[in-house]
N, C-alpha and C positions, 0 to 999 in steps of 0.2 A: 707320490711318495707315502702318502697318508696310510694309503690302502695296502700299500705293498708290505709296511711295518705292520698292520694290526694282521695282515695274512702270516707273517714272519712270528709275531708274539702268540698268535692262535691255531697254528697251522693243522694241530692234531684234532682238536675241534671244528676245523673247516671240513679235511680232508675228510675225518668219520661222517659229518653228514652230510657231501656231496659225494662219497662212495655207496653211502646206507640209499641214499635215493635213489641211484645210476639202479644197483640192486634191484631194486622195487621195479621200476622200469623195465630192467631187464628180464624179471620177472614175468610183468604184463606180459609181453611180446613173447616170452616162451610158451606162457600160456594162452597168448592168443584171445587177452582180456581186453577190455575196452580201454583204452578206446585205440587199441590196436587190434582189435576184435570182437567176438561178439559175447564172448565169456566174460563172470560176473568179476570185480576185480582183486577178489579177496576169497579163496573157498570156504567151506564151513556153513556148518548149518545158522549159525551163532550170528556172523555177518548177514548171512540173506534173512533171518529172520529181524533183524535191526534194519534192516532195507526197507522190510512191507512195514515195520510200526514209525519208518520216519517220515515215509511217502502218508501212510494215514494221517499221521502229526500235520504233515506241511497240507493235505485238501482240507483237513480241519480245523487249522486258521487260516485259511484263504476263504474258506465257509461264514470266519466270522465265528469261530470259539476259540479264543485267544487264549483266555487265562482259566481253562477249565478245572478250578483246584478247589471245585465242590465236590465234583466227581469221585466218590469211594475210588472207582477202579483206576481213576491216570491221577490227574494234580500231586498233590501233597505224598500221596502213599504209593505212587510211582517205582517202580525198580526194573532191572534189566529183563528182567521176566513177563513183564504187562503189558496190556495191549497200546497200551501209549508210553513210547518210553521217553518221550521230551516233556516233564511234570513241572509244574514251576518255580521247583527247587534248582533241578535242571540248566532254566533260566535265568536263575538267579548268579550262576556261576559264567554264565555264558550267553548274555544278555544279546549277541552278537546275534542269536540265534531269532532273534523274533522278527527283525529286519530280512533276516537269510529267507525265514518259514513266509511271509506276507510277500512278498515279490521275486521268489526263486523260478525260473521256468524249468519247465515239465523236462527237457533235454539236460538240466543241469544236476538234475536230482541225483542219481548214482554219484557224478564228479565232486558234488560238495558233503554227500554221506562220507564218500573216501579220504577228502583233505582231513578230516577230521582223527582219521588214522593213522592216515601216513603221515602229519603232521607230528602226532605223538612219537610215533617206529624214528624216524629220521632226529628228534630229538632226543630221544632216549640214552645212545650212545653220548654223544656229546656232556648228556647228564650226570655217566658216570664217569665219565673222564674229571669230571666239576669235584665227585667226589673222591675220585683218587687225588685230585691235588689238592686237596681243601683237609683230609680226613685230618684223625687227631691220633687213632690207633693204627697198626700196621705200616708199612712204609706208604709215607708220601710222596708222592711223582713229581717230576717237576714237569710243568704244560707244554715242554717243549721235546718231553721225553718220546721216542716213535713208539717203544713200546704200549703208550696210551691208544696207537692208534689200530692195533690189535685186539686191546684188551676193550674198547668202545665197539669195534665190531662185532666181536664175541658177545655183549652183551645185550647190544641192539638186537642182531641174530636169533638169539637166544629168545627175546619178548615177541618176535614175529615168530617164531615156533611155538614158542607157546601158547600165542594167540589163536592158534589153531584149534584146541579143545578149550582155550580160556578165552572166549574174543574179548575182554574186558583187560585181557593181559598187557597191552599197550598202555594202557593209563593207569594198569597197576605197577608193571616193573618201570615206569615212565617215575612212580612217586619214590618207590621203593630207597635209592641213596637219598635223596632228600630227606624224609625223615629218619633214617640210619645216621643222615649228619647232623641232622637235627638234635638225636640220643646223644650225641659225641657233644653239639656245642653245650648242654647241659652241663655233662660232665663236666667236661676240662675248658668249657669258659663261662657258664653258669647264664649263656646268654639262649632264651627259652624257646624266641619267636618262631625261628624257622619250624622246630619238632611242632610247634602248635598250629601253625598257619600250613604246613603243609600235611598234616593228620585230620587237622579239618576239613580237608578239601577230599582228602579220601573217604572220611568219615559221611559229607555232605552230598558225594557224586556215588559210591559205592558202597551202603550201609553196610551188606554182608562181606565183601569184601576187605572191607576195614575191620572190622571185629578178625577176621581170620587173621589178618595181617598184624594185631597187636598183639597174639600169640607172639608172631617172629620177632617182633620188639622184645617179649619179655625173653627170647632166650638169646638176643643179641649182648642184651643188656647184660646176661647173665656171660657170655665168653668175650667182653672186655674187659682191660685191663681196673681195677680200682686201686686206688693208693693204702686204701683202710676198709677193716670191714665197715666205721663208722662213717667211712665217704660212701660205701656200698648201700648203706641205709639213707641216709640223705639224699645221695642223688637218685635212690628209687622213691622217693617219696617230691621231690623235683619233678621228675616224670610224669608221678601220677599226677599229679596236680594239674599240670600240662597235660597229660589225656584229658583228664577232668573238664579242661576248659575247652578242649578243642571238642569234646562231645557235647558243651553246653553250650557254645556257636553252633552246632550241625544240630541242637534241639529239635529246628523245625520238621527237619527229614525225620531225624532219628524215632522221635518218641510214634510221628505215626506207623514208620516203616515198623514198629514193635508190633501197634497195632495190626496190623496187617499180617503177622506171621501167627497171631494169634489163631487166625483161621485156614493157616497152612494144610495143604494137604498132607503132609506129612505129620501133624503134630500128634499123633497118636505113638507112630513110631519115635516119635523127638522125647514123646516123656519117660521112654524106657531107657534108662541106661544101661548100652552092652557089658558084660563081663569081661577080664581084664585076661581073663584065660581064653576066651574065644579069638578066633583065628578063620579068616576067610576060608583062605587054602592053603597050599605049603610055603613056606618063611620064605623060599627063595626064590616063588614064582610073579616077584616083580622083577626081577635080573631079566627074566625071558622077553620082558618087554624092551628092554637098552639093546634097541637093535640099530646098526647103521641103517641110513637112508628108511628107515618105517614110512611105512604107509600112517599118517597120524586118524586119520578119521575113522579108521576101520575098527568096528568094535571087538575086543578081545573075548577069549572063548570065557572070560566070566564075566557075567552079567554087572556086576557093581562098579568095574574098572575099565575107563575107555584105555587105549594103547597110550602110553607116553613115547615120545618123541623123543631123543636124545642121540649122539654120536656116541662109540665106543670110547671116545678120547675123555668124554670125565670118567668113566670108569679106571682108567688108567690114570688121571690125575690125582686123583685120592686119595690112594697109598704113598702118592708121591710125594703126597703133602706131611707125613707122619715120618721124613728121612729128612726133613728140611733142618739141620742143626741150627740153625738162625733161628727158629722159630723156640722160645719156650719151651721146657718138657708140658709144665701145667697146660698150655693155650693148647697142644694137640691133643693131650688128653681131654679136656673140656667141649675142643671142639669134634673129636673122635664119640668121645660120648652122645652131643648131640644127632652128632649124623648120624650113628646107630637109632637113637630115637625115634630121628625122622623117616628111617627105614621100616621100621618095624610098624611105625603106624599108616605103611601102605597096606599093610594085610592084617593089624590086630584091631580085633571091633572096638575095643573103648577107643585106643590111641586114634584109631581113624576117625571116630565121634567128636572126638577134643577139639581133634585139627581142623574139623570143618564146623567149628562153632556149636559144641552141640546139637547138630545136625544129621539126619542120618541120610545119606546121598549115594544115587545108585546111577551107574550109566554119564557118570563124569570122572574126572580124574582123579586119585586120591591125593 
């Protein structure tokens, strides 16, 4: 009876991550992946390059170099990009890992690269369903609503497409309502831990990542609701304090990963800031990429932008969203604003610089 009430009080959280799995599954087998085949079990350049730096990781502590964090090029200054991507900051989050890496056999290596994914994919949903019932702004759900068990498909979905040109996108839309509710319990319950313990954890596992991602913070912060402009000041200076401290937990990572960019290949192009009038190509030639069923991998006729991935159906939810009379006039103006923003800086050089951390980035996605 135990089990059958907590199936009954959870059901929408069950259901999203034994369908998001079945998925994945079903997946395999269509593609004829392992271990239903002989295909790799995740496409993308991004995964099988994480394949060859985790198989090196695991023969070089079975070699007997365990905690290599003298190492300029792996330990401490480690990121998705290097040729050792398990560093000992890595470990530090994930201490599980050094037991996995010293007695894994050679037939299990692909099977436990992938738990580590489809571990995240399969909870992701279930995470924002956490946050549709938990939130403090827009409507909240109640856990037993079906509609949750939609709206956690669509979102899980959505991190496994994305993963496709982001492989890092599973454990970033994985944090993503976490710290959104984290911004929330600031505000309206002035309780800090979750925004800081889970910013740090993005900040500690995905340096550049997290820098991009507290952009979306600041314009989150800016299209919820406040009681006063003087609550508006307070609880942004709340915040900061909590970024503040979750980048001074993530010290260890952070301050070398600085270092390390110092000697960027790109940093010649990093120290020019683009002009705010330049413009890729034409304003409306990210629309051509919102294609049903796209090919994601396949690079698009301009060189700086891989194809994004998306169904015709958010295009048409959009405007849908600006007819909603429930909604605020102010919240759809605010939020119409932003999405214009975030438009404009797929094809305008400074906005697309900002967005990627000051960064200037060619041959990935804007």
């Amino acid at each position: 009876m135990g089990i059958i009430k907590i199936f009954k009080n959870n059901y929408t959280y069950i259901t999203v991550l034994v369908l998001s799995l079945l998925i994945y599954v079903l997946c395999l087998i269509i593609n004829q992946s392992q271990p239903f085949g002989d295909n790799f079990p995740l496409a993308g350049n991004g995964f099988i390059q994480g394949y060859t730096q985790f198989v090196e990781t695991v023969n070089s502590y079975k070699a007997g170099n365990i905690l290599p964090f003298l190492d300029y090029g792996t330990g401490l200054t480690s990121d998705a990009f290097n040729s050792s991507l398990y560093s000992v900051t890595y470990l530090l989050i994930r201490p599980w890992y050094i037991v996995i890496f010293l007695f894994l056999p050679e037939s299990l290596y692909i099977s436990i690269y992938m738990l580590g994914y489809v571990t995240v994919f399969v909870l992701t949903g279930p995470i924002f369903i956490f946050y549709l019932t938990h939130r403090y702004t827009g409507e909240r759900y109640d856990k037993k609503d079906v509609r949750l068990i939609v709206l956690g498909l669509v979102y899980g979905l959505s991190s496994f497409a994305t993963s496709y040109f982001m492989y890092v996108g599973f454990r970033f839309l994985f944090m993503v309502p976490l710290v959104f509710l984290g911004v929330e319990k600031i505000i309206y319950e002035r309780k800090p831990l979750l925004y800081i313990l889970s910013l740090f954890y993005l900040m500690f596992t995905e340096a550049y990542y997290a820098f991009i991602f507290c952009i979306f913070i600041f314009i989150y912060y800016l299209i919820i609701h406040h009681d006063s402009f003087k609550s508006f000041i307070s609880n942004a200076i709340r915040i900061g304090i909590g970024s503040v401290l979750a980048a001074g937990m993530s010290a260890l990572y952070l301050i070398t990963y600085y270092i390390r960019t110092r000697n960027s290949p790109y940093e010649e192009t990093d120290s020019v800031m683009p002009s705010i009038m330049k413009w890729y190509s034409n304003i409306l030639s990210p629309l051509s990429e919102y294609r049903a069923m796209r090919q994601t991998m396949v690079t698009s006729d301009y060189s700086f932008r891989a194809n994004i991935y998306c169904g015709l159906a958010i295009i048409l939810l959009v405007p849908l969203f600006f007819f909603i009379k429930e909604i605020p006039v102010k919240d759809r103006i605010k939020r119409g604003i932003f999405l214009l923003i975030l438009y404009l800086a797929f094809d305008n050089e400074l906005l697309n610089y900002i967005f990627h951390g000051f960064h200037y980035q060619w041959q990935v996605p804007n």
